[in-house]
N, C-alpha and C positions, 0 to 999 in steps of 0.2 A: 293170536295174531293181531285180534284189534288194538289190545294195550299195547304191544308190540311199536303198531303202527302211529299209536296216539304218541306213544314217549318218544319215538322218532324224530315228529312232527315238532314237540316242544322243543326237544335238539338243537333242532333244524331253527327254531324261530329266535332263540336263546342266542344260540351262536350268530344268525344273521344282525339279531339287537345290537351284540356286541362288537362287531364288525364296523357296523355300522356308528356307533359310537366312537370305536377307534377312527376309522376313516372322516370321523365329524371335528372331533380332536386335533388330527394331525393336519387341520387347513386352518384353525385358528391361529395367529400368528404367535411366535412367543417370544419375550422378549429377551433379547441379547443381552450378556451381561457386557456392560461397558466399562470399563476400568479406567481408561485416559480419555479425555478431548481434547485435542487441539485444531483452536480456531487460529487460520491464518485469516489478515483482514488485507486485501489491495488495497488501500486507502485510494478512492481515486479510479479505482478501476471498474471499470465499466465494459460491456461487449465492445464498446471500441477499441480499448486498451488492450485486449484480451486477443481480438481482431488484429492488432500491430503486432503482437510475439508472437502470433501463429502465419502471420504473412512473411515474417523474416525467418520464421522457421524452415518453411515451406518450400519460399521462393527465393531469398537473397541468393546469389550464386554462391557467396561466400559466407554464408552462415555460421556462427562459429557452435552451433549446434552441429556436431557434424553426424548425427541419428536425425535429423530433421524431425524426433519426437519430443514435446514440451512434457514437462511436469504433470500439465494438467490432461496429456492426453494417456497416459498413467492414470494419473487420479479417475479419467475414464472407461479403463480397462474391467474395472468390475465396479463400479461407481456409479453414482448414479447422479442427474443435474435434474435442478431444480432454478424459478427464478422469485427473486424479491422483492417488491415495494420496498423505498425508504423514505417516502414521506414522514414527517411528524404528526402532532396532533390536529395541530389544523392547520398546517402547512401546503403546498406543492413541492416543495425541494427542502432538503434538508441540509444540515450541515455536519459536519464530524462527531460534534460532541453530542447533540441529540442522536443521532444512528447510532452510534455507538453506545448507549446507552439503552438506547431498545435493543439491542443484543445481548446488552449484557446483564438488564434488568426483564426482558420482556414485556417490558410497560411503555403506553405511549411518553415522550418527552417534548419538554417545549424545545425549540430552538436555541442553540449555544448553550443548553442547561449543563452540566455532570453530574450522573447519577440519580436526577430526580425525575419525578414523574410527572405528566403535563399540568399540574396542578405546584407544582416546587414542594411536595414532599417527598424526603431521601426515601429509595428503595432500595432493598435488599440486591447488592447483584451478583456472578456469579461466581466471582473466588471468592466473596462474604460464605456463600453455600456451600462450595466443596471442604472450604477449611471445618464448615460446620462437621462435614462428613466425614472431617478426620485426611481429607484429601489434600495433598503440594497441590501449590500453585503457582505459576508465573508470568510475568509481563515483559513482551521482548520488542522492540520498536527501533526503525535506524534513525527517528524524529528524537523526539525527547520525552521523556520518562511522564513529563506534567503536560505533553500535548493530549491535546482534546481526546482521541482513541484511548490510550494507555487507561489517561487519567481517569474514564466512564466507567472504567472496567474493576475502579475499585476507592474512588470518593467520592464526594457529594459535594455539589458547590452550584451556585447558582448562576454561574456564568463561567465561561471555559478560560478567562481571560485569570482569574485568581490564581495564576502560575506560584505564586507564594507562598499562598495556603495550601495548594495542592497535593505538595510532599509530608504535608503532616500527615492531611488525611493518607495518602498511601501508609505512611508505616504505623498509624493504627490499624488499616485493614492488615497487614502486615504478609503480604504476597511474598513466600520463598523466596522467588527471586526475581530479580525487576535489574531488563540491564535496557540500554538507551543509555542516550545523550543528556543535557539538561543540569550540568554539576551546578550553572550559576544560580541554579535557582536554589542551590543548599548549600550555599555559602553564605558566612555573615558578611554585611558591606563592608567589614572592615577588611576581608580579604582582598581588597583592590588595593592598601595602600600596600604597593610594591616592595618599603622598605622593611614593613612591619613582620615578626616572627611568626604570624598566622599565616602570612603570604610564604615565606620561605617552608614551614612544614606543608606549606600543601601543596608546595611546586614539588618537594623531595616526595611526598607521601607519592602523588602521581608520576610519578619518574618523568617529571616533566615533560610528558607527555602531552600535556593539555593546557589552555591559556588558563591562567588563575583569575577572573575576574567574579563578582557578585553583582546579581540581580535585584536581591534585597535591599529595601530600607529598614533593618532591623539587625539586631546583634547575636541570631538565632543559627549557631552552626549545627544543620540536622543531619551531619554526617557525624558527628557526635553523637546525636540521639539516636541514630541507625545503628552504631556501635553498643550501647548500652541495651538497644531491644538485640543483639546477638548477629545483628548483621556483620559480613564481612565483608572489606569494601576492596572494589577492583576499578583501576584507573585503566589498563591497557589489555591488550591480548594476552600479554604472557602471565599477569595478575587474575584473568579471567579463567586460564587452564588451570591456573591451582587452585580454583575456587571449588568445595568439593560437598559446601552447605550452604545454609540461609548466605546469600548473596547481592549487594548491591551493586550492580557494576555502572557506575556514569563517565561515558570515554568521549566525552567532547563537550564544549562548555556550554552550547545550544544544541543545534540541528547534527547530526552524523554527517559523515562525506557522501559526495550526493555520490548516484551509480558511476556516472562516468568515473570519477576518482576512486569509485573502486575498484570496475574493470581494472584502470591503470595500475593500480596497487599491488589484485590478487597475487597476481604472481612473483611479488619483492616478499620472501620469507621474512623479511625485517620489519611487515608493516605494525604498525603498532596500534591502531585502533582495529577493532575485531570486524567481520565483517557479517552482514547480517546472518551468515548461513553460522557462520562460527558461533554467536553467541546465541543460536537456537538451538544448534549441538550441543552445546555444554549445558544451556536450559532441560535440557532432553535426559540427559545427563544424569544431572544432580533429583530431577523430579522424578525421576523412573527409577528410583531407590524407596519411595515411598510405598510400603507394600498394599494400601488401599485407593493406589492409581495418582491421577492429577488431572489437574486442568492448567491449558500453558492458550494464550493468547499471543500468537507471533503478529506484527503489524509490517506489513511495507509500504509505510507512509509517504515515501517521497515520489512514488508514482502521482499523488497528485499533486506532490508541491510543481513539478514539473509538466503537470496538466495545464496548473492555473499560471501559469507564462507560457503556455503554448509553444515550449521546445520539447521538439521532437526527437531530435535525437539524444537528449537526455532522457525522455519518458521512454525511448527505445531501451537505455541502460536499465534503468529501473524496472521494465517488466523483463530484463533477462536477470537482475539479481531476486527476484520473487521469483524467476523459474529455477534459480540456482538451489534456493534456500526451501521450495518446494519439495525437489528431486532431493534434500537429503535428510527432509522431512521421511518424504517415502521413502526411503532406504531403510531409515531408522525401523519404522515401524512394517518391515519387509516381513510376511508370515505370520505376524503378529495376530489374533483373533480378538484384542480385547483391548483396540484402538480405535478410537473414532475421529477421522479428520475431517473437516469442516472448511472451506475453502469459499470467500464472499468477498465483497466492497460494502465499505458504509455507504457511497454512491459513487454514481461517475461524474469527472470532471472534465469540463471543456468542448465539450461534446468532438471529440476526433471524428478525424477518416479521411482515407484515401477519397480522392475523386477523379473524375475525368472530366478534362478540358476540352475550348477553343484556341486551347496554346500550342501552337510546335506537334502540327498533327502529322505525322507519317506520311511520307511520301509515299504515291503508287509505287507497288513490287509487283513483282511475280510471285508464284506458289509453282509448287511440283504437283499439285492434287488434278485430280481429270478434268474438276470443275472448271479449271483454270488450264486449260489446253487453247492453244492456240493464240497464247499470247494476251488473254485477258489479263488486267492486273486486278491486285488486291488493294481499294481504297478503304481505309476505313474513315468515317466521319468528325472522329473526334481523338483526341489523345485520352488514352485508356492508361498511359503509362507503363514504362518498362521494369522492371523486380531491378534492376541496378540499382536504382535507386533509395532502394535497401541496405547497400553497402553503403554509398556517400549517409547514409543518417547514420549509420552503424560508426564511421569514422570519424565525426565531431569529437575533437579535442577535450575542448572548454565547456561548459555550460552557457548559455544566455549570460545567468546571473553573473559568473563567475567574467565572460568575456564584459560587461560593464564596471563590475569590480576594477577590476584592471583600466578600463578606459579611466574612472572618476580619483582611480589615484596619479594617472600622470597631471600635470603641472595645467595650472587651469587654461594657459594660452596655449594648450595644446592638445586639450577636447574639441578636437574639432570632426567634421566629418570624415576630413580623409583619415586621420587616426581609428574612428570607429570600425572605415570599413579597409584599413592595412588588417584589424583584429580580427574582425568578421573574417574575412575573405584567409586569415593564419591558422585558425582553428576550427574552420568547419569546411565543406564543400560545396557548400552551395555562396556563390558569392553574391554581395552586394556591390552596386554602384554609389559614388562619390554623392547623386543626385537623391539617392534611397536614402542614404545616414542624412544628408541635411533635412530631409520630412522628418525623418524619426526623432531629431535631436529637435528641432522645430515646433514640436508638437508638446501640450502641456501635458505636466506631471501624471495629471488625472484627468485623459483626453473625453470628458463629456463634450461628445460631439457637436460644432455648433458650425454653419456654413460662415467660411472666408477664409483669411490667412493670418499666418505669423512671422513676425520679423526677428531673422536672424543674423545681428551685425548688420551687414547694409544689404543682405540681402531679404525680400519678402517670399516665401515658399508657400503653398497650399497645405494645409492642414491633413496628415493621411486621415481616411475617412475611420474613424473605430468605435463602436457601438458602445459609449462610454459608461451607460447604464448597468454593462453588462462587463466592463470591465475595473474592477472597484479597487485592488491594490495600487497606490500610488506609485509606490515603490519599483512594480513589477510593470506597468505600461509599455516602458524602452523594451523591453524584452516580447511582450504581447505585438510591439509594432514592427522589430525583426523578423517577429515567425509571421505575420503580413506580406514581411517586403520578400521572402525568399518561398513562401506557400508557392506557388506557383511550379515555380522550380521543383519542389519538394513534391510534388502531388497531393497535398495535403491540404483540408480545410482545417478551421477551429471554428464552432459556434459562439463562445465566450470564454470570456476567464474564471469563471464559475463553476457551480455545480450545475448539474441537471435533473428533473427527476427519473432521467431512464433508468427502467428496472436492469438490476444486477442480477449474477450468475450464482448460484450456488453449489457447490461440487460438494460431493460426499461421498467417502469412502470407506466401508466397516462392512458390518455382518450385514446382511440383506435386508432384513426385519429390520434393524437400527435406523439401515437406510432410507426406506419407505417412505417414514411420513415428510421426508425433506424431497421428493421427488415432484414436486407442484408450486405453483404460483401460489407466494408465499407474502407476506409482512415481515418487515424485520422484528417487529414485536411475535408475531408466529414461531419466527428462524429464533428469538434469544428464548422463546420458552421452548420449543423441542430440542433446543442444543441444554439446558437445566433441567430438562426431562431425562435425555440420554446420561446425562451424567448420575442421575437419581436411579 
């Protein structure tokens, strides 16, 4: 009985060891196998931006979300948020090309750098890694192919501004596929002279689709040399669905069409530049035939071109074409167990947001509630603003840029105010006064603020007030001083025409364990090495 009792007893402690080592095991985390990553980037977006598509989600009456569910409240469903720093090395704020660069190197970057590290040596980044791994890869952007984001993500250059060099280094790193805008930068100069046989093959090659003009001061056609490394080249959408391998697609000669013009587009089955969601699908596409997965960097860079001129209802279009291009993002990889999607900003611009007023405050009402029996009314203090107002931003026409395009081409004795604001007041909802365009047009190119006035013809005007420090595109001012004269109206602030350093969001969505370590306040140097971790 005693051995009996004693071999029992081992048994017993044998098995409980064992037990216990299993239940020790099975809390260790293990790791996911990840087969794809795709990072989408907001360029530009920020909790505010993020803040506007879910207020028009939500509340516009007329939402053309008609689920009033966004992308990213999906990408929340079993997902998990995390947020970022995107300062540089020894920065406060960053810019595109250093952010984008610590994502996609995970090394600190100086400012306006590509691909290098705060120190200007080239790093390794992270479709150099996958391809090492035998993994597709590709670059999709509705900017251009050599802007700052794309470019981080797969050359080395010591200033983002080297749009020239740019395209070599990409087709050395030689990213599967890389579709964007940007063709003038891979054209020889000779392609401008209109009459010459290089300009005629390449308006036929593009189904003239696209302006044929050159960027270059050199004789270097790198859609030639794209061709001999095996690329195949696509000028339009319908050149882009029969693309079915290595693929270069460049479908506008600079910048894509901003959101408003593609809202207006989507639905003309004739349009002929792709639209961001389009040329992610067929990105998705052609990479998901690769049987050791890929890495696909989607960018929706024009949220902040449309930040840093402070139009609002362009930057409305742009975060519903990121929600477009999101939702078919997720669809794609619908069940999927062996997808990792990554969802950030390299920062935010402009610093948005709704506010409430001393403007046009609601007059006393009544209420139906008890509290208000007997005829009390309801005042409230301030204008808080009403959700309508989500539909007039929703319904802007033109863009900013696009409505001064149009002013600077009619006839110069007839830039005047009243022309600016017949335009304003034709393509948006929110109108201007006769008295608003003359400050605007009044005011210099690059308004660093200085107290007194300016003479316009024979009339002298006050200077609108604008934080000129903080507003540095020359170019873009008229556009920064419009979203001024109509803020109000709009309910809307803008802090600058800038970046910010407010931290960014990061959404993730995969197997739980993958998810994890992206679920905390992060570095974008942190975010690009756990996103080349997950892919390893």
């Amino acid at each position: 009985m005693k051995i009996r009792m004693k071999k029992s007893c081992v048994y017993c402690l044998i098995s409980l060891a064992l037990l216990s080592c299993t239940a020790a095991d099975s809390v260790k985390p293990v790791a996911a196998k990840v087969k794809n990553v795709i990072m989408i980037i907001g360029d530009g977006m920020g909790p505010q931006q993020v803040g506007l598509l879910l207020s028009y989600a939500r509340q516009a009456p007329h939402s053309v979300i008609a689920s009033r569910t966004t992308a990213l409240d999906r990408m929340m469903e079993q997902g998990r948020l995390g947020i970022s720093m995107t300062y540089t090395a020894d920065t406060l704020v960053t810019d595109s090309a250093a952010s984008a660069t610590q994502l996609a190197t995970g090394k600190f970057a100086g400012a306006e750098m590509i691909g290098l590290d705060k120190d200007g040596n080239p790093q390794e980044n992270i479709i150099e890694k996958a391809r090492l791994m035998g993994k597709a890869t590709g670059l999709v952007s509705d900017t251009r192919i050599t802007h700052a984001t794309p470019a981080a993500f797969a050359a080395h250059q010591t200033h983002r501004s080297q749009e020239n060099t740019i395209p070599e280094d990409l087709l050395a790193t030689g990213a599967d596929v890389m579709f964007s805008g940007g063709l003038s930068f891979w054209l020889p100069e000779q392609a401008n002279d209109k009459k010459s046989a290089l300009h005629q093959q390449l308006a036929q090659m593009t189904g003239n689709s696209i302006e044929i003009k050159s960027s270059r001061k050199d004789a270097k056609n790198l859609l030639t040399i794209a061709q001999q490394q095996g690329y195949t080249l696509a000028f339009n959408k319908a050149q882009l669905q029969q693309a079915t391998g290595k693929t270069l697609g460049l479908f506008a000669a600079s910048g894509m069409a901003n959101g408003i013009v593609e809202t207006q587009n989507r639905g003309d089955a004739l349009h002929t530049e792709p639209t961001l969601k389009e040329m992610s699908l067929q990105a998705l596409k052609i990479l998901s035939r690769n049987e050791q997965g890929f890495f696909l960097m989607i960018e929706s860079g024009q949220i902040d071109w449309a930040a840093h001129r402070n139009d609002t209802g362009l930057l409305l279009h742009e975060m519903l074409r990121f929600n477009d291009t999101l939702n078919a993002v997720l669809d794609w990889a619908e069940n999927r167990q062996d997808t990792l999607i990554i969802v950030t900003a390299d920062h935010e611009t402009g610093g948005f947001g709704f506010s409430y007023s001393g403007v046009d405050i609601p007059k006393p009402h009544t209420l139906p509630g008890a509290a208000f029996a007997g005829g009390t009314l309801f005042q409230p203090n301030f204008n808080f603003g009403n959700p309508d107002v989500l539909d007039k931003i929703y319904a802007q026409q033109l863009s900013y840029h696009d409505i001064f395009i149009q002013f600077d081409k009619l006839p110069k004795d007839q830039q005047t105010p009243i022309k600016l604001t017949e335009l304003v007041n034709r393509y948006t909802e929110f109108k201007i006064t006769e008295a608003q365009a003359v400050k605007i047009l009044a005011t210099e190119a690059n308004p660093l603020y200085r107290a007194g006035h300016m003479s316009l013809g024979e009339k002298t005007v006050p200077k609108m007030e604008v934080n000129g420090a903080f507003f540095v595109y020359q170019k873009e001012n008229r556009e920064n001083l419009l979203a001024q004269a109509v803020s109000v109206s709009q309910q809307v602030v803008w802090a600058t025409g800038t970046h910010t350093s407010t931290p960014v969001f990061v959404f993730v969505k995969g197997e739980e364990q993958t998810m994890q370590p992206f679920a905390k306040i992060l570095h974008h140097t942190q975010l690009g090495r756990l996103t080349i971790d997950a892919l390893n």
